[in-house]
DSSP file (Angstrom, degrees, kcal/mol; ACC not computed):
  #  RESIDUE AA STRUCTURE BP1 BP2  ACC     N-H-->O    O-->H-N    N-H-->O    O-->H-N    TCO  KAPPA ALPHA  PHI   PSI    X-CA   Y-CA   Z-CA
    1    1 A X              0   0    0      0, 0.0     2,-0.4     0, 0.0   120,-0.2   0.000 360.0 360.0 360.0 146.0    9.0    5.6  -12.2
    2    2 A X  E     -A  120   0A   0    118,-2.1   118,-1.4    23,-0.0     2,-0.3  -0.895 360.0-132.8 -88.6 110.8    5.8    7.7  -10.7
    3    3 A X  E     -A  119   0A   0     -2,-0.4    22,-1.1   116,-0.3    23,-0.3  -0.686  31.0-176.3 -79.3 159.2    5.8    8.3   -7.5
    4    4 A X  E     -AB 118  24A   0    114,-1.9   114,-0.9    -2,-0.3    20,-0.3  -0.846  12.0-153.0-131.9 155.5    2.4    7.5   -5.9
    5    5 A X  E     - B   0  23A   0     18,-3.3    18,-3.4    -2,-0.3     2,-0.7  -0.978  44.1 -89.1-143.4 172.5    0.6    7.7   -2.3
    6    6 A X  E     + B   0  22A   0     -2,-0.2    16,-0.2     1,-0.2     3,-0.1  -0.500  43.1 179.6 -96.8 124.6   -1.8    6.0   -1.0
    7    7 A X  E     -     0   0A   0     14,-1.8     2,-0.3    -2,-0.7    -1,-0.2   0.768  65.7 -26.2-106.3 -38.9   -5.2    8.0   -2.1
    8    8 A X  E     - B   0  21A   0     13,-1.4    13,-2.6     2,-0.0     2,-0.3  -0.925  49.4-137.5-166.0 174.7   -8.1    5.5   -0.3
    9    9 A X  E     + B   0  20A   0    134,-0.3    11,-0.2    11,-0.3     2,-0.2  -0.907  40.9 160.8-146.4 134.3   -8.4    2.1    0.7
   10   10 A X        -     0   0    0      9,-2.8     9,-0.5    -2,-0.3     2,-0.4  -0.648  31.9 -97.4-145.7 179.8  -11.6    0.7   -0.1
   11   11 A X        -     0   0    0      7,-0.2     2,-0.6    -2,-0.2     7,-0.2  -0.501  18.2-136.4-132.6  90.6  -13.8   -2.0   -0.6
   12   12 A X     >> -     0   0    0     -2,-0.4     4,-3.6     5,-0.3     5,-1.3  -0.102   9.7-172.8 -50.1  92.4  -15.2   -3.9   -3.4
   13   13 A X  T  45S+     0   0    0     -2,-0.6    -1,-0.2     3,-0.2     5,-0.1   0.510  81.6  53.9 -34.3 -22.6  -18.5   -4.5   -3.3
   14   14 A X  T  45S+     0   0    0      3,-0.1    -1,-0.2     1,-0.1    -2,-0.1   0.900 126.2  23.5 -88.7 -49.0  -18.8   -6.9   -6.4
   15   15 A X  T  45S-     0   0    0      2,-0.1    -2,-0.2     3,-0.1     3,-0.1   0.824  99.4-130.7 -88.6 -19.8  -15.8   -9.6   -5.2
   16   16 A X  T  <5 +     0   0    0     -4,-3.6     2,-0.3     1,-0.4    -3,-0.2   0.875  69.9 126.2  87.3  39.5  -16.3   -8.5   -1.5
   17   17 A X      < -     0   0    0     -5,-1.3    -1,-0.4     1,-0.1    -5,-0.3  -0.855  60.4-112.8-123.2 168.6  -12.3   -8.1   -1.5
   18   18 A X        -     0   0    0     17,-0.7    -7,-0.2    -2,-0.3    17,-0.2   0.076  28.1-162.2 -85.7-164.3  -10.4   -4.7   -0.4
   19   19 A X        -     0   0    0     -9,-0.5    -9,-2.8    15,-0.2     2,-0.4  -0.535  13.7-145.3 174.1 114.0   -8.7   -2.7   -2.4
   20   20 A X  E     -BC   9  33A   0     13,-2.0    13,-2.5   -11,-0.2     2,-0.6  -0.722  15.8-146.9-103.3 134.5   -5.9    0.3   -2.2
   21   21 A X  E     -BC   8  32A   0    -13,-2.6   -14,-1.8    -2,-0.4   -13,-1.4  -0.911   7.2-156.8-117.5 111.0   -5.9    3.1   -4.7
   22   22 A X  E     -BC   6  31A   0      9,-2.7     9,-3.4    -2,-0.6     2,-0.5  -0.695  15.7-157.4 -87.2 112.3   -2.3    4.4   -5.4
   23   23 A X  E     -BC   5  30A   0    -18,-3.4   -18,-3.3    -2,-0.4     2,-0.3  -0.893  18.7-120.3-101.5 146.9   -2.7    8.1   -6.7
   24   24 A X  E >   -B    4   0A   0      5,-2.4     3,-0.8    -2,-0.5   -20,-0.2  -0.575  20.1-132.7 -57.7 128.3   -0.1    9.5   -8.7
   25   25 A X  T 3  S+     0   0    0    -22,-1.1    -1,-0.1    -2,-0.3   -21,-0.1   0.470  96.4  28.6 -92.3 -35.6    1.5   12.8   -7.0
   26   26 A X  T 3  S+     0   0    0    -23,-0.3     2,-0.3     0, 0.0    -1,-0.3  -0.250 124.6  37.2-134.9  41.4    1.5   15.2  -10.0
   27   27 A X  S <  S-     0   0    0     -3,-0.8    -4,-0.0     2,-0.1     0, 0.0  -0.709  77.2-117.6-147.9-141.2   -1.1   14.0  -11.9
   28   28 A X        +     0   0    0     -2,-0.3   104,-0.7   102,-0.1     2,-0.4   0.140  69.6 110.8-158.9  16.0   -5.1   12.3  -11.3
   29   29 A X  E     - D   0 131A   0    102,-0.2    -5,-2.4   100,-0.1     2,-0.5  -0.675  52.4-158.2 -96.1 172.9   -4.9    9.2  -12.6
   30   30 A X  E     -CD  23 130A   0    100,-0.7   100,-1.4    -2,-0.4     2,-0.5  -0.940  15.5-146.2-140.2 164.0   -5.1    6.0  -10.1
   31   31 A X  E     -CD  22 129A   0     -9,-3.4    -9,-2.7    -2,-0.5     2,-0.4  -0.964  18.8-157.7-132.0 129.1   -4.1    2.3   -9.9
   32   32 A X  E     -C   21   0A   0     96,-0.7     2,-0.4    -2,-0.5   -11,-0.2  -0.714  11.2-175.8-104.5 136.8   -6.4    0.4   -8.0
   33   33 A X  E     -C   20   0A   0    -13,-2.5   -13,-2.0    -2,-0.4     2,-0.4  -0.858  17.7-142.5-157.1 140.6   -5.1   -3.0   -6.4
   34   34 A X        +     0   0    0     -2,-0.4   -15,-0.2   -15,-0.3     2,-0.1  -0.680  28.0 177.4 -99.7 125.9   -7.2   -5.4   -4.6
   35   35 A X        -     0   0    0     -2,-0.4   -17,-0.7   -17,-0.2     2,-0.3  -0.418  30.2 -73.8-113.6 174.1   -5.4   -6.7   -2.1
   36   36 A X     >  -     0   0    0     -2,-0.1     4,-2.9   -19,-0.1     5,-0.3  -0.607  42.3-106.6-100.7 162.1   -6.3   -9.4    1.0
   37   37 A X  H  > S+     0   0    0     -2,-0.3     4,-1.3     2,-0.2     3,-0.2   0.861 115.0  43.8 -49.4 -64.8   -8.4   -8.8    4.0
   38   38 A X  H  > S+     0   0    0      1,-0.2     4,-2.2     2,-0.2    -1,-0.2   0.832 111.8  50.5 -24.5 -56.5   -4.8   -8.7    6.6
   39   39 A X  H  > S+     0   0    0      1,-0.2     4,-4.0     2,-0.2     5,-0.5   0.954 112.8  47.7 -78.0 -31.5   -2.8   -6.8    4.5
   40   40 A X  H  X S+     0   0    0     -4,-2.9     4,-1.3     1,-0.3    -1,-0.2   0.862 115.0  46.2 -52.5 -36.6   -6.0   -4.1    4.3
   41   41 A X  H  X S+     0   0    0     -4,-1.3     4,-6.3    -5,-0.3     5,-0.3   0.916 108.6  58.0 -72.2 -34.6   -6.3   -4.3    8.0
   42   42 A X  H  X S+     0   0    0     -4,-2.2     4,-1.1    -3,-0.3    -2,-0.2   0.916 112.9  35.6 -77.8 -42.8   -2.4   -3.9    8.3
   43   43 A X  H  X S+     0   0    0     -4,-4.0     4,-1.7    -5,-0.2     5,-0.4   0.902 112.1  58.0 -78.2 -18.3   -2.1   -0.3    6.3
   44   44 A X  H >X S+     0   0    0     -4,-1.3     4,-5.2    -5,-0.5     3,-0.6   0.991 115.8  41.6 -64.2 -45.9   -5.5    1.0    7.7
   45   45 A X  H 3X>S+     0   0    0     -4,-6.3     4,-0.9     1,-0.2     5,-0.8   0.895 117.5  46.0 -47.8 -28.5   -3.5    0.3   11.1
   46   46 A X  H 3<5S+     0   0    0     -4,-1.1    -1,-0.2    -5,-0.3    -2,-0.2   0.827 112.7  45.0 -84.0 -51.5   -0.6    1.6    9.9
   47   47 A X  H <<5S+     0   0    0     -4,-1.7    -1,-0.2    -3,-0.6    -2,-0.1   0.702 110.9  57.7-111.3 -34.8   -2.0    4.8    8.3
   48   48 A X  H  <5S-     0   0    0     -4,-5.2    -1,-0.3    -5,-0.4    -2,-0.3   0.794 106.8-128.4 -86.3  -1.3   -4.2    5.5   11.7
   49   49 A X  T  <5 +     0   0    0     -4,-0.9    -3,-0.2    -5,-0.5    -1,-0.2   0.537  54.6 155.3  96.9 -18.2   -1.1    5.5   13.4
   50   50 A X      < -     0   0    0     -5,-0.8     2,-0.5     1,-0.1    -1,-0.2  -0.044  37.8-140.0 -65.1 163.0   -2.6    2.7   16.1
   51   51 A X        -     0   0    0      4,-0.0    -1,-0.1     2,-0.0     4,-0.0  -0.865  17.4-134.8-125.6  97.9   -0.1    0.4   17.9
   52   52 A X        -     0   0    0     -2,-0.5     4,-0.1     1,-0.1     3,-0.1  -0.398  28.5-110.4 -52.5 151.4   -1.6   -3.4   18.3
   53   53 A X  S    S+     0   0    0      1,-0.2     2,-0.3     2,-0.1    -1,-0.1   0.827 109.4  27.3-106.7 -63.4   -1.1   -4.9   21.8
   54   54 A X  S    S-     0   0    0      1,-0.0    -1,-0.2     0, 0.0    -2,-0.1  -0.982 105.7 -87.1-137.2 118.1    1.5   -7.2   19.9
   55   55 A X        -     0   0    0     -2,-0.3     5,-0.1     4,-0.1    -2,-0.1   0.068  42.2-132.2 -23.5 111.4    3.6   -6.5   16.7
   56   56 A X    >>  -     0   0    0     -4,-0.1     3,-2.3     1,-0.1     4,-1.2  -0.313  38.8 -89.3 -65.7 144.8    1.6   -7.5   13.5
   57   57 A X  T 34 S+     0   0    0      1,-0.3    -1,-0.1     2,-0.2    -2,-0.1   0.797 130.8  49.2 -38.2 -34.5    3.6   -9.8   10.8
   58   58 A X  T 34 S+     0   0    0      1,-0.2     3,-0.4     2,-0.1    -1,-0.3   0.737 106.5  53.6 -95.5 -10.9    4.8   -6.1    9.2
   59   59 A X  T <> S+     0   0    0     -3,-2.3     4,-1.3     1,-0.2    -2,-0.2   0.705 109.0  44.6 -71.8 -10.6    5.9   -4.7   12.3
   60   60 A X  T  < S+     0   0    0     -4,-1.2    -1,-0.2     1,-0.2    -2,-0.1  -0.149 113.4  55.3-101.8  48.7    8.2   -7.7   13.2
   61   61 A X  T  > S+     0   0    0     -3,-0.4     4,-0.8    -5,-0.2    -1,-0.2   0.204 106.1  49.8-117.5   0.6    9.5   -7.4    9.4
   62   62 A X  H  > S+     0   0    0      2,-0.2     4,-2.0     3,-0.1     5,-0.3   0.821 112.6  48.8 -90.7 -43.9   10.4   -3.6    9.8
   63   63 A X  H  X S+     0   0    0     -4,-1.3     4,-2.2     2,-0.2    -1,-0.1   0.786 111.1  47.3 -61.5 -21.5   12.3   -4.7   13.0
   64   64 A X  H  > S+     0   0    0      2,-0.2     4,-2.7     3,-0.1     5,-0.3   0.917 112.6  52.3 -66.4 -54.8   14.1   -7.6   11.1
   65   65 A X  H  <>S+     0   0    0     -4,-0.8     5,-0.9     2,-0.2     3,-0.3   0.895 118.0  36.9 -41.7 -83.0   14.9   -4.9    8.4
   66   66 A X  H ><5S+     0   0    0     -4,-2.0     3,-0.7     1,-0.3    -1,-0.2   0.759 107.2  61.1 -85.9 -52.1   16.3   -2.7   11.0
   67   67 A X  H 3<5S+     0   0    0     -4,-2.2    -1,-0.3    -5,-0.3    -2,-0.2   0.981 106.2  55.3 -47.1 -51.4   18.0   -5.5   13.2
   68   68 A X  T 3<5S-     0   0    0     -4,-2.7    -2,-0.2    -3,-0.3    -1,-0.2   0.738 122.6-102.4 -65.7  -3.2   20.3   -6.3    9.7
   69   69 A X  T < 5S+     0   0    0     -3,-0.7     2,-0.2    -5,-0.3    -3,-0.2   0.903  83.9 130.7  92.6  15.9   21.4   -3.0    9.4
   70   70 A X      < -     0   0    0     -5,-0.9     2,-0.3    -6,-0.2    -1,-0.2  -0.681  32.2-177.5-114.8 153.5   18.9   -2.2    6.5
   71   71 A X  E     -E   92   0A   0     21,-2.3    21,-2.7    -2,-0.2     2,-0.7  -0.930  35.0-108.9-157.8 148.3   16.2    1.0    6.0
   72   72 A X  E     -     0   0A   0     -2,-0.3    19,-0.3    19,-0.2    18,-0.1  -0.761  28.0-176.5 -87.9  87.2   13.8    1.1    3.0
   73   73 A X  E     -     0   0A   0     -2,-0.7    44,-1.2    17,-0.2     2,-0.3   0.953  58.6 -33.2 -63.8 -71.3   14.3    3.3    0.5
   74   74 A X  E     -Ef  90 117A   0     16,-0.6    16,-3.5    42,-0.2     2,-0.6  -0.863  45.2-122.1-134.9 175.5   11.5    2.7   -1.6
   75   75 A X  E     -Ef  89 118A   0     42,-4.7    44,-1.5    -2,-0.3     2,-0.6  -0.890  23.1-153.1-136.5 133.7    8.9    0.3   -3.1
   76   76 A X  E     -Ef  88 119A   0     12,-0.7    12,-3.5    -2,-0.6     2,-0.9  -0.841  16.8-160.4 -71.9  96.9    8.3   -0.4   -6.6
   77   77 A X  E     + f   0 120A   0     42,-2.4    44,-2.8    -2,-0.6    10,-0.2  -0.787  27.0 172.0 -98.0 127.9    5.5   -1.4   -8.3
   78   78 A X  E     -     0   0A   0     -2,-0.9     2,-0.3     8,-0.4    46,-0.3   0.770  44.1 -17.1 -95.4 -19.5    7.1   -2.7  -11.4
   79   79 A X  E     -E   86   0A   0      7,-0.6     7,-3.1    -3,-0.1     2,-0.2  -0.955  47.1-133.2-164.8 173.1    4.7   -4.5  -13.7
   80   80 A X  E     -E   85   0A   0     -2,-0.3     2,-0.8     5,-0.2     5,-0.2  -0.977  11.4-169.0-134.4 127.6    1.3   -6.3  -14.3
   81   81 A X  E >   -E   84   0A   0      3,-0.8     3,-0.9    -2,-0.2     4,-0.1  -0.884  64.8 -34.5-160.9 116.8    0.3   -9.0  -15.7
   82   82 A X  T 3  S-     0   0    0     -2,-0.8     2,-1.3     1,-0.2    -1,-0.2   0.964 128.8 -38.0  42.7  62.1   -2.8  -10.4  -16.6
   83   83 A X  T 3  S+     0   0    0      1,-0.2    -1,-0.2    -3,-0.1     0, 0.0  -0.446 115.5 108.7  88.7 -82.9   -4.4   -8.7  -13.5
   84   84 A X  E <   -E   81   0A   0     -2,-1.3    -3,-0.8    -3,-0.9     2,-0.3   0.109  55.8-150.1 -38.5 152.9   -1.5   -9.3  -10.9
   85   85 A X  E     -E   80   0A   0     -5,-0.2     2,-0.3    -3,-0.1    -5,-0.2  -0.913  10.5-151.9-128.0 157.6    0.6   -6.3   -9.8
   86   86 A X  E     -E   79   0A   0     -7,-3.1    -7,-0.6    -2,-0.3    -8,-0.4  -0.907  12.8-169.3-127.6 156.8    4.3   -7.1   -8.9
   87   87 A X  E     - G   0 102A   0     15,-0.7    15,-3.4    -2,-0.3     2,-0.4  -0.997  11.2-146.9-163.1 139.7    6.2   -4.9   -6.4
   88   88 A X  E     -EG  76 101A   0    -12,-3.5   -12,-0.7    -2,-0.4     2,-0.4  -0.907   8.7-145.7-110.0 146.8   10.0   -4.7   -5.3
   89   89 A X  E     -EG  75 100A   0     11,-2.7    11,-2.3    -2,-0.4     2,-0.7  -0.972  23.7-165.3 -67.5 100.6   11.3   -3.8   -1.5
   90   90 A X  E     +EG  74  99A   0    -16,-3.5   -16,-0.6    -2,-0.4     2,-0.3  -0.870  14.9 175.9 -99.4 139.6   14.6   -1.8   -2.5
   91   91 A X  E     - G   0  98A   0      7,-2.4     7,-1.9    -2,-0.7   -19,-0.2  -0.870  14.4-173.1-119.8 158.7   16.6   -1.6    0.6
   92   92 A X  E     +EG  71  97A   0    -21,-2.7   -21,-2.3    -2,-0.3     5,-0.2  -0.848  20.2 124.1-136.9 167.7   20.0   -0.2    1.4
   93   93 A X  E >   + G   0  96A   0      3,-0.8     3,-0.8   -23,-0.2   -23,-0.1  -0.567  60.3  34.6 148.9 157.8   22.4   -0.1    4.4
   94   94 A X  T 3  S-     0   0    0      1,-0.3     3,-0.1    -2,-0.2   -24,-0.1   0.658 128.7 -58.6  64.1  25.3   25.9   -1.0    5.6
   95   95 A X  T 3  S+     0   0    0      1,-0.2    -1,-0.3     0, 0.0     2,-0.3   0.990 117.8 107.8  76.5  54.5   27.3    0.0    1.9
   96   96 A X  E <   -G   93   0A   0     -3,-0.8    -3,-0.8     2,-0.0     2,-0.3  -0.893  59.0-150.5-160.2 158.3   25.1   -2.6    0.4
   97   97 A X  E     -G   92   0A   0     -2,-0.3    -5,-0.3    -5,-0.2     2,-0.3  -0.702  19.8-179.1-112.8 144.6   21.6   -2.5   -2.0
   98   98 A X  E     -G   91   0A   0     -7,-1.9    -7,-2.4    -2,-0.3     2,-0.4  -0.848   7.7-167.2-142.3 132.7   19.3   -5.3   -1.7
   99   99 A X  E     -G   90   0A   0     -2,-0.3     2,-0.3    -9,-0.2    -9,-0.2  -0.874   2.5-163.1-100.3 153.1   15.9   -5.8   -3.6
  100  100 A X  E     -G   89   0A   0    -11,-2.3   -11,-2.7    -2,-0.4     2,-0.4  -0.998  22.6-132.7-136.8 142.2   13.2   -8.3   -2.8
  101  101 A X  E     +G   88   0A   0     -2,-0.3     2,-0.3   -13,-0.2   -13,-0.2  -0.776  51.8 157.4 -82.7 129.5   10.3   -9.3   -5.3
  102  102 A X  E     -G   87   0A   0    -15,-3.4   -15,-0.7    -2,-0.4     2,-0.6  -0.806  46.6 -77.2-132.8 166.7    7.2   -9.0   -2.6
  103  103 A X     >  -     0   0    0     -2,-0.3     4,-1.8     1,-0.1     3,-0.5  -0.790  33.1-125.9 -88.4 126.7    3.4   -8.4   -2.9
  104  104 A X  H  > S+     0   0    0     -2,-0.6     4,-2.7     1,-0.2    -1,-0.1   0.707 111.2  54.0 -12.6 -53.0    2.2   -4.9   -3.7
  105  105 A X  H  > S+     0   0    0      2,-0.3     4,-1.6     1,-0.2     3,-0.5   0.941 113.1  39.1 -68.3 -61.5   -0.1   -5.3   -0.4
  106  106 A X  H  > S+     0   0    0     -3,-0.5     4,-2.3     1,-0.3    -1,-0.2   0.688 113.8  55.1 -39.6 -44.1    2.7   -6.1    1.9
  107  107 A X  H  X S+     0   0    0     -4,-1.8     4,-2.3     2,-0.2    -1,-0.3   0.932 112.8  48.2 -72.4 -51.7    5.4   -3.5    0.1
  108  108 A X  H  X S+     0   0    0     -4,-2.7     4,-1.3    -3,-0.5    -2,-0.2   0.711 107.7  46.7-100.7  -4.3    2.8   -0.9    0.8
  109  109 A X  H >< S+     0   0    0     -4,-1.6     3,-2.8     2,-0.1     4,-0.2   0.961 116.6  50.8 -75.4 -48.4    1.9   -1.6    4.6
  110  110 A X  H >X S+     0   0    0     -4,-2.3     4,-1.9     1,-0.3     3,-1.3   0.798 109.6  48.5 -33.8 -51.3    5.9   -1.7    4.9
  111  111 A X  H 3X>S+     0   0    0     -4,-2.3     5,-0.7     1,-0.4     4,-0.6   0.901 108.6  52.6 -66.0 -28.6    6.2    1.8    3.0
  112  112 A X  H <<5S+     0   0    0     -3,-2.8    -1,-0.4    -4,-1.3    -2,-0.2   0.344 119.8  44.7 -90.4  39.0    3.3    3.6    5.4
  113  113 A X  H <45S+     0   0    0     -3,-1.3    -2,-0.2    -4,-0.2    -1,-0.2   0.770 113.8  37.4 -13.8 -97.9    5.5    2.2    8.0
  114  114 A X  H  <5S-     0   0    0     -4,-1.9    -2,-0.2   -42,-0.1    -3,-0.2   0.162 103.7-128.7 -61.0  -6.5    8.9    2.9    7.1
  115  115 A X  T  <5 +     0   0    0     -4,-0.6    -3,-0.1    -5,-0.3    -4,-0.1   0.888  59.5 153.3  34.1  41.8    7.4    6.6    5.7
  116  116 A X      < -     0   0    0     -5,-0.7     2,-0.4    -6,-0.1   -42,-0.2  -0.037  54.4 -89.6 -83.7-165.6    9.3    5.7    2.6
  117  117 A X  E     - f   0  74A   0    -44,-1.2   -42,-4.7  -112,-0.0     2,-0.4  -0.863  30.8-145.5-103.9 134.9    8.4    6.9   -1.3
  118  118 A X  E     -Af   4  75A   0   -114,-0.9  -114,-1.9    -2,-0.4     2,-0.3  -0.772  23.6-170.8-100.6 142.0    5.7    4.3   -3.4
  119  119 A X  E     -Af   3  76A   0    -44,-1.5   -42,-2.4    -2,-0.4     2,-0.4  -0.825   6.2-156.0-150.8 143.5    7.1    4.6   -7.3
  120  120 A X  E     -Af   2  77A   0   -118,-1.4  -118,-2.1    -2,-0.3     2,-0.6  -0.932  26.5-109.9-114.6 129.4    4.9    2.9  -10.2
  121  121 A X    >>  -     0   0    0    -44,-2.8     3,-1.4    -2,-0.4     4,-1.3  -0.727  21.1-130.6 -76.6 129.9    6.4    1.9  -13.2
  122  122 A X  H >> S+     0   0    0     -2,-0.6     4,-2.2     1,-0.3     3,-0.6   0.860 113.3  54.4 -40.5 -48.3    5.4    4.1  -16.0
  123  123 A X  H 34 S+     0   0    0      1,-0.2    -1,-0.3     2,-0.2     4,-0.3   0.913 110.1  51.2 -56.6 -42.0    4.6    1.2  -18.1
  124  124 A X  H <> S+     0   0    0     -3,-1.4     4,-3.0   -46,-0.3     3,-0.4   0.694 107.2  53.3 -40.0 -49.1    2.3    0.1  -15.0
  125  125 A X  H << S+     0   0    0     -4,-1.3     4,-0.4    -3,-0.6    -1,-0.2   0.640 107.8  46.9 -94.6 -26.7    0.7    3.5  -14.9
  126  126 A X  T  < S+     0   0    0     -4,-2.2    -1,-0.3    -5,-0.4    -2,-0.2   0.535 119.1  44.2 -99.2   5.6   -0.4    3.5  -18.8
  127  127 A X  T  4 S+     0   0    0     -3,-0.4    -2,-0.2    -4,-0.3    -3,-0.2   0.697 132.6  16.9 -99.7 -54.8   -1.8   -0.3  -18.3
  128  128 A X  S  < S+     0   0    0     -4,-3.0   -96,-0.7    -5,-0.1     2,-0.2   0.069  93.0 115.6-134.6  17.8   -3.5    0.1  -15.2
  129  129 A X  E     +D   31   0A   0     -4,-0.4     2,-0.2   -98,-0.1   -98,-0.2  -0.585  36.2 178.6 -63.7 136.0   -3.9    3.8  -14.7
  130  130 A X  E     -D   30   0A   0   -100,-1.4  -100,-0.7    -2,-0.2     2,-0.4  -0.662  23.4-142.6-121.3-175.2   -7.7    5.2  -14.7
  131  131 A X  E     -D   29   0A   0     -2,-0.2     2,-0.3  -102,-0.2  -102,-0.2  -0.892  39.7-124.9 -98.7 117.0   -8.5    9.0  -14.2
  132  132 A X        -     0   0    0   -104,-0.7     5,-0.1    -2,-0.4    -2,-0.0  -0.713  10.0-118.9 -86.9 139.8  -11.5    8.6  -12.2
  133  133 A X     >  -     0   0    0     -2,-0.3     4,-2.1     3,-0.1    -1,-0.1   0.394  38.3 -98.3 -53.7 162.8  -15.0   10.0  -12.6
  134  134 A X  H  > S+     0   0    0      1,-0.2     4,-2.1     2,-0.2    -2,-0.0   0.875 121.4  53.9 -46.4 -49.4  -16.8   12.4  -10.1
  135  135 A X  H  > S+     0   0    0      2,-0.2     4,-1.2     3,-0.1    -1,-0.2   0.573 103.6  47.5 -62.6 -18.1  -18.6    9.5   -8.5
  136  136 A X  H >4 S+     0   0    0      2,-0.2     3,-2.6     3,-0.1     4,-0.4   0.795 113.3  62.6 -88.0 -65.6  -15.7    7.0   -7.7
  137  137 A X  H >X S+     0   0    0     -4,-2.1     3,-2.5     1,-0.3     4,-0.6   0.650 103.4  44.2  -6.4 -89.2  -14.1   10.8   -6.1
  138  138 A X  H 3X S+     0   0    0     -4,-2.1     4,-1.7     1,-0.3    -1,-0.3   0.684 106.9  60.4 -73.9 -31.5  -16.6   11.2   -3.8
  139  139 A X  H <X S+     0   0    0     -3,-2.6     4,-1.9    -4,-1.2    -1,-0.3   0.825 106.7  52.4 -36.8 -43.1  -16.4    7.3   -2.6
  140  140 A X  H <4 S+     0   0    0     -3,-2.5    -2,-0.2    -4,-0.4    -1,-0.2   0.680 103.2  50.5 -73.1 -18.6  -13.2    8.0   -1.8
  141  141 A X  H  X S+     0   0    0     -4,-0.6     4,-1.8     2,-0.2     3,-0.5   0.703 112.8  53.2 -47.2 -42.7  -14.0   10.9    0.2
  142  142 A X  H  X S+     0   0    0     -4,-1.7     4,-1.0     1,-0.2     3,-0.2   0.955 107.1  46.8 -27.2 -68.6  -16.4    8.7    1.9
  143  143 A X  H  < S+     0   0    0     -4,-1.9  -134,-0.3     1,-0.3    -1,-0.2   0.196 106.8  55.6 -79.2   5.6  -14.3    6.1    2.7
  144  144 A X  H  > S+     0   0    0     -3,-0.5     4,-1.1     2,-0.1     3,-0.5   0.747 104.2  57.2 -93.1 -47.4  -11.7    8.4    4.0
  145  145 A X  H >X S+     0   0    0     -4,-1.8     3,-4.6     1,-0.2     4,-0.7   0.871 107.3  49.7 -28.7 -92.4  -14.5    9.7    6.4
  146  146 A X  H 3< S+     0   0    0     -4,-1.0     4,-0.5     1,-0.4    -1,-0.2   0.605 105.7  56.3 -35.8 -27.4  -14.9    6.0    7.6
  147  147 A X  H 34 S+     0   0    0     -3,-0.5     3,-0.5    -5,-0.2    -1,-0.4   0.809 100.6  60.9 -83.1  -9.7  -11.1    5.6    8.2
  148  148 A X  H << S+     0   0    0     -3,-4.6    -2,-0.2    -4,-1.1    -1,-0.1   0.976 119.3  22.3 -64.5 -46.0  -11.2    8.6   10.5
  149  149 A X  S  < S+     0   0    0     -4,-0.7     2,-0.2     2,-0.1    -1,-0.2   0.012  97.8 110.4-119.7  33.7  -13.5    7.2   13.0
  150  150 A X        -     0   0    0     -3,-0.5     2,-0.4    -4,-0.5    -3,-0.0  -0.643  59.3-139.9 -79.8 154.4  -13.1    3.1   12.4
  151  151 A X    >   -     0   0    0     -2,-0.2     3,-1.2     1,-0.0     4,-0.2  -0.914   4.3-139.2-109.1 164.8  -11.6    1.5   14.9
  152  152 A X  T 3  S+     0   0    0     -2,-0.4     3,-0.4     1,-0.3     4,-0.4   0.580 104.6  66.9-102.4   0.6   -8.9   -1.4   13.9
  153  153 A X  T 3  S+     0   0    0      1,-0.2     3,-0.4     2,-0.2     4,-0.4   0.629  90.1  70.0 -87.0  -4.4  -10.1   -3.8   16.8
  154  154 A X  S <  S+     0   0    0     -3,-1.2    -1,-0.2     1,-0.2    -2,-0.2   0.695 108.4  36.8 -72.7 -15.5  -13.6   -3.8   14.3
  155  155 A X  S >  S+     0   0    0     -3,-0.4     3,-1.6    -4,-0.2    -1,-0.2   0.673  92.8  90.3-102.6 -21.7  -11.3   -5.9   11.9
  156  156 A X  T 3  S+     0   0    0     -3,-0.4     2,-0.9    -4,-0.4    -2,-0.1   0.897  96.4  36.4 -55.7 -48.9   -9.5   -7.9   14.8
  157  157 A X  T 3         0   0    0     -4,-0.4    -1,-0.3     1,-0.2    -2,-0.1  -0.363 360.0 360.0 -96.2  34.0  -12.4  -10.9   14.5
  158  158 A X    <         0   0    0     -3,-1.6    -1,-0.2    -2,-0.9    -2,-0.1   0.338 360.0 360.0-101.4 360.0  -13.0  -11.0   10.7
């Protein structure tokens, strides 16, 4: 496993869908996954740190998590397949391990939650790994700009 963090979130212009780019921690390649309009709004909240009026579907699933006696050790994305990415919640607590099969997007608002560790399976990371060009760089430096000064009520009414 790789550990990864979350290097941009972005938007694809061609399918008009979002899209989180997991970089690898000791390296430069990245794994792009396009993800849905909610779960995009739910790590940008997540990541700026804002607090909605009223829990969002992944803050009452960290508080279920936490009500069972559980904290999230990491999340795994373990494989791919034909396009899909597949992603585990490993949890522990109360002398017991649990995993759950989840969607990437979901596992990774949880993790900038939970401030837990994002892991790629290696095979994952030689499938759907890129190193990206100069140009895609500096997009993401754009589009980190724009998360500084967005606000997440611009998303509430999409």
């Amino acid at each position: 496993m790789i550990p990864v963090h979350i290097h941009g979130l972005g938007f694809d212009e061609t399918n008009s869908q979002p899209v989180v780019i997991l970089k690898e921690d000791d390296g430069h390649r990245v794994v792009p996954i396009w993800i849905g309009q909610p779960e995009a709004m739910a790590i940008m909240i997540a990541i700026q740190g804002a607090t909605p009026p009223r829990p969002l579907t992944h803050d009452l699933l960290m508080g279920v998590i936490g009500a069972v006696g559980l904290t999230i050790d990491r999340i795994e994305i373990s494989r791919v397949d034909e396009g899909t990415f597949y992603a585990s919640l490993v949890m522990s607590g109360e002398g017991r391990g649990v995993t759950l099969d989840a969607r990437p997007s979901d596992c990774i608002a949880l993790a900038v939650r939970a401030g837990c560790p994002v892991v790629v399976d290696d095979e994952v990371m030689r499938t759907a790994g890129i190193v990206p060009d100069e140009e895609t760089e500096q997009d993401v430096a754009a589009f980190r700009d724009f998360l500084d000064h967005v606000d997440p009520e611009d998303f509430m009414n999409s």
